[in-house]
Each structure stands twice: as C-alpha cells, then as structure tokens.
VOGU-3710 file (C-alpha; in Angstrom, 3 decimals, decimal comma):
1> xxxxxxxxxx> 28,900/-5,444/1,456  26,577/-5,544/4,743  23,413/-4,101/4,187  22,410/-1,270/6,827  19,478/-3,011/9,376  16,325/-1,606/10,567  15,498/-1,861/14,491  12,115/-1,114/15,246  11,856/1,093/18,439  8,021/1,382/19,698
11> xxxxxxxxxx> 6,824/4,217/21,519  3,793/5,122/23,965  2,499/8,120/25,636  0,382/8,716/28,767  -1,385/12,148/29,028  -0,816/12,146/25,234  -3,072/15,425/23,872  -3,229/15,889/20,228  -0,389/13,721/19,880  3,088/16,289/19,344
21> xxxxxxxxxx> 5,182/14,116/20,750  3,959/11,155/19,283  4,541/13,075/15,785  8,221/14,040/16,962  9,068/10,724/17,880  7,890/8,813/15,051  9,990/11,065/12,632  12,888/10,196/14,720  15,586/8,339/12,827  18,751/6,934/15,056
31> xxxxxxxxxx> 21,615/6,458/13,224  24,725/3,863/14,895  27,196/2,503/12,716  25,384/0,558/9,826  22,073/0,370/11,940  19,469/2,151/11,535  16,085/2,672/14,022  12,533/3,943/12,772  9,943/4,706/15,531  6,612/3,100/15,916
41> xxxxxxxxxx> 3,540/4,348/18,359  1,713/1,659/19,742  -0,933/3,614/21,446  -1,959/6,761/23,731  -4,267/8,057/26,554  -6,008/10,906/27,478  -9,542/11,862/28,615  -10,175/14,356/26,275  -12,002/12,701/23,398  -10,947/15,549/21,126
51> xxxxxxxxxx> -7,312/15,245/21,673  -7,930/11,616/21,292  -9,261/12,133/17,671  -6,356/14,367/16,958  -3,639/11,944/18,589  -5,034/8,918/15,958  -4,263/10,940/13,275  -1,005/12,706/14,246  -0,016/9,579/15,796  -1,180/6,636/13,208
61> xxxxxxxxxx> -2,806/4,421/15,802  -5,847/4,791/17,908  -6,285/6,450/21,127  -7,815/5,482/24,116  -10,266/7,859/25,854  -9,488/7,137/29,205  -9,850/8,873/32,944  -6,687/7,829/35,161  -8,257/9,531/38,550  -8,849/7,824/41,555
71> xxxxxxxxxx> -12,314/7,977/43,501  -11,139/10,488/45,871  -9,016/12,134/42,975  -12,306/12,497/40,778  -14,420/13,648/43,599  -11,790/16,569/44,550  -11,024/17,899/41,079  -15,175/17,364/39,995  -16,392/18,091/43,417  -19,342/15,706/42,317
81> xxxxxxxxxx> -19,372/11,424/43,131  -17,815/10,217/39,562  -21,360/8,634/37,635  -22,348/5,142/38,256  -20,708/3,559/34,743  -17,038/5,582/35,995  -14,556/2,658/37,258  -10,928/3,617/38,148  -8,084/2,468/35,635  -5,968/-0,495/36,332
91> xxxxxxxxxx> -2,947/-1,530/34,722  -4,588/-3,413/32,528  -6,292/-0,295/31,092  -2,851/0,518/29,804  -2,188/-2,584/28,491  -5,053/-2,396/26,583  -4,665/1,099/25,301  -1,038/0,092/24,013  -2,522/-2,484/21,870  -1,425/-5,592/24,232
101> xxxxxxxxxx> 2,083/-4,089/22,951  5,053/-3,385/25,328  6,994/0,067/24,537  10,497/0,842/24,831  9,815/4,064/25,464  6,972/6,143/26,996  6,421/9,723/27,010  4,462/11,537/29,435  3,253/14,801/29,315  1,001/15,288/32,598
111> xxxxxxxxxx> -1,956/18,121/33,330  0,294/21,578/34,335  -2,488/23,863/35,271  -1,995/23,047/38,841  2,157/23,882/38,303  1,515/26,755/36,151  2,763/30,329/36,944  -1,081/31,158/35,282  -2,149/29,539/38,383  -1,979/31,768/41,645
121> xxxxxxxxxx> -0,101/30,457/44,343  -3,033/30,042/46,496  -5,172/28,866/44,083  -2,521/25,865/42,825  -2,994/24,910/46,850  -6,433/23,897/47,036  -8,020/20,372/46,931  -9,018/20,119/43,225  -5,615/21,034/41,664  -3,483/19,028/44,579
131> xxxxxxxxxx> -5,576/16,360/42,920  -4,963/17,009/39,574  -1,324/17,564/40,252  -1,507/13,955/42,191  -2,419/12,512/38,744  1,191/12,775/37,893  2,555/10,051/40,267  -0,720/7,888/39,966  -0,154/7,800/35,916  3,621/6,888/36,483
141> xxxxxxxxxx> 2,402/4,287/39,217  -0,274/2,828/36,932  2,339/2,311/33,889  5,048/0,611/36,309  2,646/-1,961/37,681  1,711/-2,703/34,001  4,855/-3,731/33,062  6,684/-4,922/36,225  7,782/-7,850/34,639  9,525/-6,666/31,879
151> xxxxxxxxxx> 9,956/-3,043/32,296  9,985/-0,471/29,976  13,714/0,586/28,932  12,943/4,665/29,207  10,833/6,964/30,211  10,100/10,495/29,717  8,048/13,264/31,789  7,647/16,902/30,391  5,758/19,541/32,501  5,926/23,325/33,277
161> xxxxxxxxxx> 9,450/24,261/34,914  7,120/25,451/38,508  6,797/21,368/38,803  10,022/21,689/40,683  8,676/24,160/43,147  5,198/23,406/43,517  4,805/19,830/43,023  8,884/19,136/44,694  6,923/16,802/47,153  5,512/14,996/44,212
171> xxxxxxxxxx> 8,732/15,006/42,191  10,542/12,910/45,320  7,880/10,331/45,096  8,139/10,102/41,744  11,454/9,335/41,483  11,529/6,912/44,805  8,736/5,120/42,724  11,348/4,807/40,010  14,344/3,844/41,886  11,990/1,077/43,732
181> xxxxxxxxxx> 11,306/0,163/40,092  15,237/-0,154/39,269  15,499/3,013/37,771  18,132/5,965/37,205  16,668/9,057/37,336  17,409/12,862/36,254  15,685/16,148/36,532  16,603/18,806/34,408  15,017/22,129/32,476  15,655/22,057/29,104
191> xxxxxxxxxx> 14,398/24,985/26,145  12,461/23,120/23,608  12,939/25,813/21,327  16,758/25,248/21,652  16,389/21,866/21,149  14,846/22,336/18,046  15,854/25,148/16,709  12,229/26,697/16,934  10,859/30,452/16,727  9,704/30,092/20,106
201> xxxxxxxxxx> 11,746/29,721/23,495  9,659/27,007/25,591  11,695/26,484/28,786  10,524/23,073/30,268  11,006/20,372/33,087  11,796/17,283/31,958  12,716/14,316/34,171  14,544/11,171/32,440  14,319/7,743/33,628  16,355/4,689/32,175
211> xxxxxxxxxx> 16,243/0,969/33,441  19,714/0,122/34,492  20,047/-3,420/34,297  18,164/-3,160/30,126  20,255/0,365/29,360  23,197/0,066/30,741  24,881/2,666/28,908  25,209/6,579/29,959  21,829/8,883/27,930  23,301/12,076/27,102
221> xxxxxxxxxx> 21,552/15,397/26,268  20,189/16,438/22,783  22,373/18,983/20,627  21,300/22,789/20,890  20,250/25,118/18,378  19,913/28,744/17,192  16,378/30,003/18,489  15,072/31,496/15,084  13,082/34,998/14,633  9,170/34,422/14,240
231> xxxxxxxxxx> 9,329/35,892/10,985  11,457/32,948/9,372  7,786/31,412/10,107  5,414/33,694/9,716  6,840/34,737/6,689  6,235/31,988/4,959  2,426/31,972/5,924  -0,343/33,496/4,163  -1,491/36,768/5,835  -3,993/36,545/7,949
241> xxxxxxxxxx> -7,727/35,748/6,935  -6,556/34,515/3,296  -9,029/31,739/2,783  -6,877/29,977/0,873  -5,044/28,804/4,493  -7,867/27,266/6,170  -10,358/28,444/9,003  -7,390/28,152/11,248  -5,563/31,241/9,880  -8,790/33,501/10,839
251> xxxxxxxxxx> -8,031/37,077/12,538  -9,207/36,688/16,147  -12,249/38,636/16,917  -11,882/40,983/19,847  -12,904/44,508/21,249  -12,229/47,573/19,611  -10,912/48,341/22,988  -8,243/45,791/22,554  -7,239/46,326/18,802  -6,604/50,263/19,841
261> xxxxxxxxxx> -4,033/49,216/22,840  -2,285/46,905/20,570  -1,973/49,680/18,312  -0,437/51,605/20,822  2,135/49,263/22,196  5,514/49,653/20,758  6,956/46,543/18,917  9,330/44,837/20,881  7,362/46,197/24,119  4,567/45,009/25,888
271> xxxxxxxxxx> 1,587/46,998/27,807  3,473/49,720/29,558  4,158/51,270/26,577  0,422/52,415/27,231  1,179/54,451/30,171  3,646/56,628/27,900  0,673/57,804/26,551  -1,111/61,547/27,428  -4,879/60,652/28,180  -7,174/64,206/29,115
281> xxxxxxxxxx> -10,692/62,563/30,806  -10,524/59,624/29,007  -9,253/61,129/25,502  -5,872/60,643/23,692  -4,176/64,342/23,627  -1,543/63,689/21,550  -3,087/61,279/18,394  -6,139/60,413/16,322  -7,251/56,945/14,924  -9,226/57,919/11,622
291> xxxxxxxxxx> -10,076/55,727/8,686  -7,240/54,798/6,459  -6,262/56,581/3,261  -7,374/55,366/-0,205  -5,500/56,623/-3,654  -7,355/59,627/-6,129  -6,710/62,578/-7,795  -4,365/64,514/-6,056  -2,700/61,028/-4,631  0,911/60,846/-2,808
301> xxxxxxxxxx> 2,560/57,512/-2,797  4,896/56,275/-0,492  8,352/56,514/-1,478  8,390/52,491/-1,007  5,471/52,183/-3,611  5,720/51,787/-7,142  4,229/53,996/-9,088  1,344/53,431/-11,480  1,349/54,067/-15,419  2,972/56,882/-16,848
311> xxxxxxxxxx> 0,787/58,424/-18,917  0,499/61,391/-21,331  -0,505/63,724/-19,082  0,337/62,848/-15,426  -0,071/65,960/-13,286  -1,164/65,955/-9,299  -4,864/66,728/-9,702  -5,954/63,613/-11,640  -4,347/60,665/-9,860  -1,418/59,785/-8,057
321> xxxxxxxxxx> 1,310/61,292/-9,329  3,367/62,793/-6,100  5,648/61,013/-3,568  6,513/61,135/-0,021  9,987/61,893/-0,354  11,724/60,419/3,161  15,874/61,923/2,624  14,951/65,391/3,134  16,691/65,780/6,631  17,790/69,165/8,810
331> xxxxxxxxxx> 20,958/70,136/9,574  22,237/71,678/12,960  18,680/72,236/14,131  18,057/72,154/17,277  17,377/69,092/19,423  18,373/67,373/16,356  18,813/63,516/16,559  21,347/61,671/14,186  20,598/58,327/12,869  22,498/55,172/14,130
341> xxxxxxxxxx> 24,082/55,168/11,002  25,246/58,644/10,461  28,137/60,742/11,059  27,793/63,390/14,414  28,805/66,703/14,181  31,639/68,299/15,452  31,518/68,639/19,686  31,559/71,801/20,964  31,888/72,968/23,560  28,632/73,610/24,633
351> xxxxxxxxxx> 26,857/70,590/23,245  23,270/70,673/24,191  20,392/68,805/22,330  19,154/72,274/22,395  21,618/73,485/20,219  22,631/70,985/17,838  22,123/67,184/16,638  23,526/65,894/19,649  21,476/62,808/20,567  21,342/59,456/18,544
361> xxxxxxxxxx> 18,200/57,015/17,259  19,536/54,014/18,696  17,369/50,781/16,912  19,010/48,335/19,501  15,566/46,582/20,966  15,019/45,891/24,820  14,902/42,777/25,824  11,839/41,175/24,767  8,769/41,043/26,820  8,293/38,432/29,179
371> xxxxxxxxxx> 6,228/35,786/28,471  3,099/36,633/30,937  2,975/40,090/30,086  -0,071/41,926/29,054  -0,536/42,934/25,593  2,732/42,354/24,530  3,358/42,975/21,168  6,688/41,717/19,433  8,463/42,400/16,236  9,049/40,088/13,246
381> xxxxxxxxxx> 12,231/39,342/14,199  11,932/38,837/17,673  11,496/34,849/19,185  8,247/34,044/20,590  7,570/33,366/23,669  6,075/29,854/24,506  3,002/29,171/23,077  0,304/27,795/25,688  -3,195/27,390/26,225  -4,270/30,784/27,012
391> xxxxxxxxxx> -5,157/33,045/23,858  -5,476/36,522/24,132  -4,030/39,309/23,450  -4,395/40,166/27,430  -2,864/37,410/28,524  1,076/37,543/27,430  2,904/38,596/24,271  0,981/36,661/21,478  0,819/39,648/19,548  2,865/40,600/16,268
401> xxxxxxxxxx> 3,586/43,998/14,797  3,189/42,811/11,047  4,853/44,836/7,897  3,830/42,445/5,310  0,220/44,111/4,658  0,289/46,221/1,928  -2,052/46,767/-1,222  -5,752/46,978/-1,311  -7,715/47,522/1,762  -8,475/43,464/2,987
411> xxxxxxxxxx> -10,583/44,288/5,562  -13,936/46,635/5,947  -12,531/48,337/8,923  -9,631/50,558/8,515  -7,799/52,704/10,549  -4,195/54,727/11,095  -3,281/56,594/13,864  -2,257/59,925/13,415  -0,552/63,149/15,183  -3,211/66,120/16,073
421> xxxxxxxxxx> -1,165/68,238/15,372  -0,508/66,794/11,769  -1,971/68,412/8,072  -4,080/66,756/7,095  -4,225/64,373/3,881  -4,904/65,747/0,203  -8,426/66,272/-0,720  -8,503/63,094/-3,098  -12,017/61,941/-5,349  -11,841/58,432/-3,601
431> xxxxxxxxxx> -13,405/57,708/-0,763  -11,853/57,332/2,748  -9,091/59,898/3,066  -9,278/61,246/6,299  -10,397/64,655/5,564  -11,776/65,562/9,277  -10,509/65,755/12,868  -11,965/64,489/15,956  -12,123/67,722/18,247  -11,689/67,221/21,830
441> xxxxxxxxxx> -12,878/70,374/23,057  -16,444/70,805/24,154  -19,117/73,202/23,106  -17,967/75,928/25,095  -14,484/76,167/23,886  -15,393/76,583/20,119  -15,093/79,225/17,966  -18,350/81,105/16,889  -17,091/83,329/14,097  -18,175/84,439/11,440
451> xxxxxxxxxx> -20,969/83,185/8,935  -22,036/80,945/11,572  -24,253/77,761/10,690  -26,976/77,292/13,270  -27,932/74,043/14,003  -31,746/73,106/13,192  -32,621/72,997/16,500  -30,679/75,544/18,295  -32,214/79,127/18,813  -30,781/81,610/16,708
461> xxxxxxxxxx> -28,850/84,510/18,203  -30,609/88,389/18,757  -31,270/90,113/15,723  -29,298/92,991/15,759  -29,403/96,345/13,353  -26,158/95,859/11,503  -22,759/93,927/11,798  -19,450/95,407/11,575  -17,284/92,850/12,718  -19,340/89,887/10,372
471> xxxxxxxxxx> -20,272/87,872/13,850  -23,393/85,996/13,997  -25,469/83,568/12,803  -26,242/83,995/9,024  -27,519/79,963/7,825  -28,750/77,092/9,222  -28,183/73,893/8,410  -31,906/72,655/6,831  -32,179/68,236/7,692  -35,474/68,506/5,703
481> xxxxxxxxxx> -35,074/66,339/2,127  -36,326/66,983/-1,118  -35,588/71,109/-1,641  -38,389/72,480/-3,428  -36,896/72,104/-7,494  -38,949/72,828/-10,833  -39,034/70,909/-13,958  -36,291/71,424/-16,097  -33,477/73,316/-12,390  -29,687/71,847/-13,814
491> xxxxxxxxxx> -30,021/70,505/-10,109  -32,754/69,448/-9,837  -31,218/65,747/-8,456  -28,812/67,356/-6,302  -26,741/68,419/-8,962  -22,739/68,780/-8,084  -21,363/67,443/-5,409  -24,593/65,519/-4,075  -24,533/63,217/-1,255  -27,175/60,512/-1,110
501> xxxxxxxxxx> -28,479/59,168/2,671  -27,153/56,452/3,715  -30,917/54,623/3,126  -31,095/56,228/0,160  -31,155/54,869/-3,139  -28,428/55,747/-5,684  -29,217/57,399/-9,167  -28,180/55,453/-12,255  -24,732/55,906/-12,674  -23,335/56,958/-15,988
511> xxxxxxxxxx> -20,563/56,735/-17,689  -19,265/59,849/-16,649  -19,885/59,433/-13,098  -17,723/61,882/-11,209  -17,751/63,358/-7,275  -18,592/66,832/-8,984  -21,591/65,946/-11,277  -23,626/64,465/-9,315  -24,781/62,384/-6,390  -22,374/59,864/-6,030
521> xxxxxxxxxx> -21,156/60,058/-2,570  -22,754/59,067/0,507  -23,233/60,273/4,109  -22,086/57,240/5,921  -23,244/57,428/9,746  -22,189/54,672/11,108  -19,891/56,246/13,954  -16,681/54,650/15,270  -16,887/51,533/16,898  -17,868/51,503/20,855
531> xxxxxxxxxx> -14,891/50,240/22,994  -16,464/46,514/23,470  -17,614/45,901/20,010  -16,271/42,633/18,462  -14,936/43,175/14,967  -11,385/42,270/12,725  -9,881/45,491/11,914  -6,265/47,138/11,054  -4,917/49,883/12,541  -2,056/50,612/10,950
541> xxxxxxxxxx> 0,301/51,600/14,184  2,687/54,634/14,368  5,719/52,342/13,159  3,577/51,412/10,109  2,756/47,995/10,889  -0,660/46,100/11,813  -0,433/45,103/15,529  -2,475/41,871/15,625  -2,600/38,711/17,542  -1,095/35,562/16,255
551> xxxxxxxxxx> -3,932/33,531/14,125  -4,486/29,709/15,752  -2,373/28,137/12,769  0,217/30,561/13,034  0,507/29,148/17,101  0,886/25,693/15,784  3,391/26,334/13,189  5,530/27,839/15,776  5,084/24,861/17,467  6,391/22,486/15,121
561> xxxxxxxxxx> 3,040/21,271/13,946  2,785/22,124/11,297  4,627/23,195/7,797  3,713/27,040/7,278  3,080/25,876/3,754  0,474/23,647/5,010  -3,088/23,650/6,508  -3,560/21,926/9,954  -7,047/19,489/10,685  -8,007/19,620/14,249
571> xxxxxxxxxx> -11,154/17,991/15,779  -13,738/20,433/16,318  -14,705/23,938/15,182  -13,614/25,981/18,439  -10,300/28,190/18,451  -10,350/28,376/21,616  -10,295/25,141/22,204  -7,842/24,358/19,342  -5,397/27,047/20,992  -5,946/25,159/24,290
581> xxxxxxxxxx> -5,041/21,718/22,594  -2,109/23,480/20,884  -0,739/25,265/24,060  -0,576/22,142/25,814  1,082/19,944/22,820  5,254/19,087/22,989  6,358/20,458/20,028  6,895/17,731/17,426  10,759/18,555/16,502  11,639/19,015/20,243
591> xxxxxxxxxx> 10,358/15,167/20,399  12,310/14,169/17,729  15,704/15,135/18,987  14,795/13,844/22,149  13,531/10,289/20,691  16,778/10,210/18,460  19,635/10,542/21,224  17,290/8,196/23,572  17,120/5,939/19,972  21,245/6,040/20,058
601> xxxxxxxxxx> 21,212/4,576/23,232  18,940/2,194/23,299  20,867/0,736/20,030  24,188/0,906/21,661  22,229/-1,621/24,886  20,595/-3,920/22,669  23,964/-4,218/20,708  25,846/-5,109/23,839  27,593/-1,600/24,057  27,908/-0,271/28,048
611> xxxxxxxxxx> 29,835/2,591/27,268  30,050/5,510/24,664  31,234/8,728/24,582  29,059/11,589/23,791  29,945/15,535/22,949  26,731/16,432/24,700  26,570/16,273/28,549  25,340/13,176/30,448  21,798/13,200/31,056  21,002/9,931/33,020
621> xxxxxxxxxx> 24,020/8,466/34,745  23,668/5,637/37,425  24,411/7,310/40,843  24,763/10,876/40,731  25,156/11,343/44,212  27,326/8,655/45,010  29,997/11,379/45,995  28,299/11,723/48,640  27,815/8,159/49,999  29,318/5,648/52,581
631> xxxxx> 30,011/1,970/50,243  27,164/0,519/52,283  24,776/3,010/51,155  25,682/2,256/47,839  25,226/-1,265/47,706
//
C-alpha cells in the first residue's frame, strides 16, 4: 500500500502585523490524491516592533523589525530627515528576514490608511499618505529583486477594496512590475467573511500573482460560505468584564454621553434612530433613565424568571411573590396592532387603525447598518461588519444589543430607561427601586398646594388670619443634625425609618435589622453622572437588552483569532492599540482557505500536472485579455 507523502510548502509575509495570515496559512492542509502539504513560515516584516512580537508567536519564527521606506518616502510620511543610524532596505534585508530561506509563497498585506474610506478624499491626496501608499509597489519591488533568480511561485496582496480607486495608478505598476517579472496577474474583491464562513462580512481587494513558467496550471478561487450571526460567537464568550477571560474582555470605558445614545439606538439600527427621539431644551420628553430595580418585599418577577422558594407563607408584602404576566392582550381596541404571528380580524368596511386592530408588528429587520455608521448598534443575530482599527462606538457599528445579562447587578452603575408617563415600581425594602421621577418642569410650573414644605432657605409666605382652602406653607424642611432627644426618647437614634448621611457612620446592626426600625438606609448624593464622565455602566435599553460596544477579545474572535473559549496574549497593555493591531490583521481562517487552494496548485506543478479542473471559478489564468489581441501582441 503507498503511504500518503508530506510536501513541505514555506510561506513568507511582507507588511506582516501580528501575524493572521501567517496563522491561517500555517493551518492550511492541501490535500491531492495520496499527497499531502503542511505549511511552514520562514519569516516576516514589519516596522512595528509590537506586531513583530505578536507575529513570532502567532507565526512560530522570528520577525524582523524592519522600515521598507525610501529617503524621500521617510521624509514625506515623517516630515523629519530619517536619524543618522536609518539606512534604506535592500533585497538583502529580505533575504535576511526570511531566514536565508526562499518561499513559495508570500503574502502581503500593505499599510491601507492612505486607501481607506476613513481617510477623506483630500486628505488620502497629500504627500505623506501618496508616500505611504507608494510603499506598496516599493515592498513588491524589493521582494522581486530578492529573488530574481529563482522566483517565488505565488504571491498574494490584500488591501482595502478603495485600492482600486485611489491607488489604480499604483495597481498598473504593480502588475507591469509583475508581468516584467514573468508573472500572471489578477485583481479581484473577495468577502473574507465568505471565505471563511466568519460572523463578520470583510469585503477586500486581493490581487493574485503566479509564475507561469514554475505554475503552470490554472489557480482557482476558494469555496464560499454561510456568513454566520455574531451571536454563534459571542455566545460562546464570557460576558463582558468576567475576569476569568482575560484583560482583553474589559467593558470599554466611555462617556456617559455615549452609553445613553447607545441606549437609545434601536438594535439592528444605527444613530438616526436618535433623531426619532422628542428632546424639549436639551431634555428627553418622552423617557427617564433611573437606577435599575433590585428584588424586596412587595417584588414582581418577570414572567421569564424563575421564581424563588415557596414557602409557608408567601404573600406580596414580604418578598417576591407576584409576576409580570405578558398574555393579557386587548381585543378590538382601537389603533390596535396584531402580532406577526396572529390571526387579523375580520375587514370591514371601514377599517381604520382608529377603529380596530388593523395594523401588524412586523419583526422583519432593515438591512443592517453600514459599516461607517455612527453608533450603530446591531442585534445578536445580525453579521458584523468588518472589524478595523478604529474603536469606538462613534465610529461605525461595533456596538451589540446584548440579552444574555441577567441575575445580580455586575456592575456599580445601573440604569433602565423608562416611559414618563409610566407607574412607577412597587415600594420594595431593598435598595434601588426607582421610587422617584426626574421632573422637567421648572420652579414656576409646580404645584404649591397644600401643607407645603418650605425649603430652609426660602422665605416663608405672609402670615395670614386663617385658611379655608388649606394653602400655604405649614413645615420646613430643618438640614440641622442631631434633633434635640432625652435619655431614655424610643427615638432617640432616629428611630423608624432613619436615614444615615452619606459621611455618616452606621449604627451596629442587629439581628433584626429592618428599613422600619431603624437607621439603616442612607441618603446617597452622588447625582447622575455628567455627560463626559468616563465610567462602565448598563442601561438596560427599551428592548431589554444592554447596548454596549464589542470588548477587544470579542473583535479578535470575530476575526478568526482566536477560539471564544480561549484567552488571546498580545504585546503590550493598550486596547487601543491592540484594536488597532487587530483591525489591521487578515483573519486567520480567510488565510487558510486561501493558502489551501494556492497549496492544490502548487502540488498539481511540482507533480508535473498543467491542467485541472476546478468547481470554483478561475482566479489566475495566463492571458486574460488575449481576446482582445493581434498574435504579435501576444507573443
């Protein structure tokens, strides 16, 4: 029986960041007949030491720090002389970063920022990003000369899909350079996520080169995949801030600002869902964010929670013993609105939402928000957009109404939105309920009736001879402490219902300690936070879920980077510069499908194959254009 054999396929990668692709490709694993092909890096560059210290690791071999600008390159991107111990790279350089090792293959995944739609068109057109975008074709140029003599069979260049607008006069040289260099070259734009079946649609350029006389046969195009929902990754995660994940699965800090307008963007939506909203000089009209609701006597559960222990003598006022009940539904009111589910009514012949159930919910999302859009905020089971260097919740849809946080309060800030025109919650004996209203009107619109309390340092009204009618001011509220007690006064510490200052000490507390015997609550001034206070908080939105940006390991999972299971190790201790890293990175199973089909054909060369057919389309043929051309022109 033959025994399958093992080709060894080596691999290298210019521009190579924390080293994605060089993951994807060395999980690749070609399959052709009874041979078999495993992948092998033999090196990568970049100037960013960190990515440098993440590529050894990801990749298995050492990196090479290493600046591929020009003098005149440096000096435009820098707009500074480079220092006296900066020399430009050679070819040599790169013959030394591989290791002194020729690849078959080398991947290439050039600076975009100067192709980016981030980047403004006038911007992308001055000096120091026409020099960064230059880069490009001196990288390619640099890696040709280095292996003239024997070529490399393939290469591979990934960048933003603007390259093909913005840098089209780069593109041409690039693949002249090639041709010159004997090889056949293809532009396409490809969706990583597709490719991979990722939670994340990454539409990208990629441009394919193959030697002609080494590979002679055809390289065809990578299978596609189902895009998945970002829940089937995010639901295998943690949630947020549990320890046990790592630092990288920390809640972002941002402005209380910023946390309320995610709360108020609809899931599935993005940041015009704000301007739905009724605003009166700079106040919501129509809702309230309050702190959230804790269980007590006199608790209702939600008719998804389980109830606690049944005991002997459950009744409302000593715990929570009620439910929401959700079924209880009208019938034939008006403007009435029928679920997508239900049955409508009989039509009539005056059918007006006025007048009848008449109108349906329909749950059928929008499309999702694009990818650039400000505070967008998607649902669980919605495909992300691609993930990229920027961050922020104000800088695209890399927010995430959550469901999954239930149970105790995990954070020490709080909140729900609420209608004002909504009862409010149970009086309960725990703390928290939100028991109080935020009053928009101002002093002049209030109500003075009766028994008023006079504040301490307001003037009291005129002193009249009598009051029919019970209006005026009969009380004032006293600030000063300690009220004059004696020896032996029940109340003498406050007695029921006492509230202790907030830098106050507590009494000891007893056994029996209860709201009503005693002083065991607290008057807790801190007020809500100011609109650019940083702080982690939930507000639990008005579809019941927590509106919150995606964590920094959450951005790399749906990247391919990691296993959701797993904790990721980057160089460092900045997010923002690990989401920068990440943004930038191939995703690792996108690689992989590419290195296996380009695997597949190098096998079918280097076993004297020409030809094979493929159920993908060609990717790389020999003359595409040939069509097109006189026999001379061919030759």
């Amino acid at each position: 029986m033959l025994m399958p054999t093992t080709i060894e396929i080596r691999h290298g990668h210019l521009f190579c960041g924390l080293g994605g692709g060089a993951k994807g490709f060395n999980a690749a694993r070609p399959v052709l007949g009874s041979q078999r092909a495993r992948f092998r890096c033999v090196g990568g560059i970049d100037n960013d030491p960190a990515a440098i210290a993440d590529f050894s690791r990801a990749a298995g071999v050492a990196g090479t720090v290493l600046d591929m600008f020009d003098r005149s390159q440096y000096t435009a991107f820098h707009g500074a002389e480079p220092p006296a111990t900066w020399r430009e790279a050679t070819p040599a350089d790169i013959h030394s970063a591989f290791h002194h090792e020729r690849p078959h293959i080398v991947f290439l995944s050039a600076p975009c920022k100067g192709f980016s739609g981030l980047l403004s068109e006038g911007k992308s057109k001055t000096e120091k990003y026409q020099a960064l975008n230059r880069l490009t074709l001196r990288g390619i140029w640099l890696l040709l000369e280095a292996y003239k003599d024997d070529p490399v069979e393939m290469l591979l260049f990934e960048n933003v899909p603007r390259i093909a607008t913005r840098g089209r006069h780069l593109l041409d040289q690039i693949g002249d350079l090639l041709r010159a260099y004997g090889y056949a070259v293809a532009e396409t734009t490809h969706d990583c996520g597709e490719l991979a079946g990722l939670a994340q649609s990454r539409k990208r350029f990629l441009l394919v080169a193959r030697h002609i006389a080494k590979v002679p046969p055809f390289l065809y195009e990578p299978a596609k995949q189902q895009l998945r929902a970002v829940g089937d990754v995010l639901g295998r995660m943690p949630l947020p801030g549990d320890l046990r994940a790592g630092p990288m699965h920390r809640v972002p800090s941002l402005q209380w600002k910023t946390w309320v307008r995610l709360a108020f963007v609809e899931a599935g939506s993005d940041w015009r869902s704000l301007n739905r909203l009724a605003v009166e000089d700079g106040v919501l009209s129509d809702f309230l964010i309050v702190p959230d609701m804790h269980g007590g006597a006199l608790g209702v559960r939600d008719w998804a929670e389980p109830t606690g222990v049944v005991a002997g003598a459950n009744r409302p006022h000593n715990g929570a013993f009620s439910v929401a009940d959700p079924r209880h539904q009208l019938y034939g009111a008006g403007c009435g609105v029928t679920d997508w589910t239900g049955t409508s009514g009989a039509i009539a012949g005056e059918s007006l939402p006025s007048n009848g159930r008449f109108a349906v919910a329909d749950p059928r999302a929008e499309a999702s928000a694009a990818q650039y859009q400000q505070y967008g905020v998607m649902r669980m089971d919605q495909t992300a957009g691609a993930v990229i260097g920027v961050k922020s919740p104000g800088q695209g849809t890399f927010s995430v109404a959550d469901p999954r946080h239930g149970g105790p309060a995990k954070f020490s800030n709080e909140f729900r939105i609420v209608a004002r025109d909504r009862a409010g919650n149970t009086v309960t004996g725990a703390h928290g309920s939100a028991q109080a209203v935020a009053d928009p009107r101002g002093p002049q619109e209030r109500l003075f009736g009766k028994y008023h309390c006079a504040d301490w340092t307001a003037a009291g009204r005129t002193v009249i001879g009598g009051s029919t009618s019970g209006e005026g001011s009969y009380a004032v509220a006293d600030p000063r402490p300690g009220i004059q007690r004696s020896a032996g006064d029940a109340y003498l510490t406050g007695g029921h219902y006492g509230v202790v200052a907030w830098d106050g000490q507590s009494g000891a507390v007893s056994a029996s300690a209860g709201h009503d015997n005693g002083r065991w609550s607290v008057a807790d001034p801190r007020p809500m936070p100011a609109p650019a206070d940083k702080l982690v908080c939930r507000i639990r939105s008005l579809d019941g879920t927590w509106h919150r940006p995606f964590t920094t390991l959450e951005l790399a999972a749906l990247q391919s980077l990691v296993d959701p299971e797993e904790q990721l190790e980057l160089d460092g201790l900045s997010d923002q510069a690990w989401r920068e890293r990440i943004g930038n990175a191939v995703p690792p199973k996108a690689a992989q499908a590419v290195a296996e089909e380009m695997g597949r054909t190098l096998m079918l060369a280097w076993s004297g194959e020409t030809f094979a057919l493929g159920s993908t389309p060609i990717w790389v043929r020999n003359v595409a254009v040939a069509v097109s051309a006189s026999p001379g022109d061919r030759a």
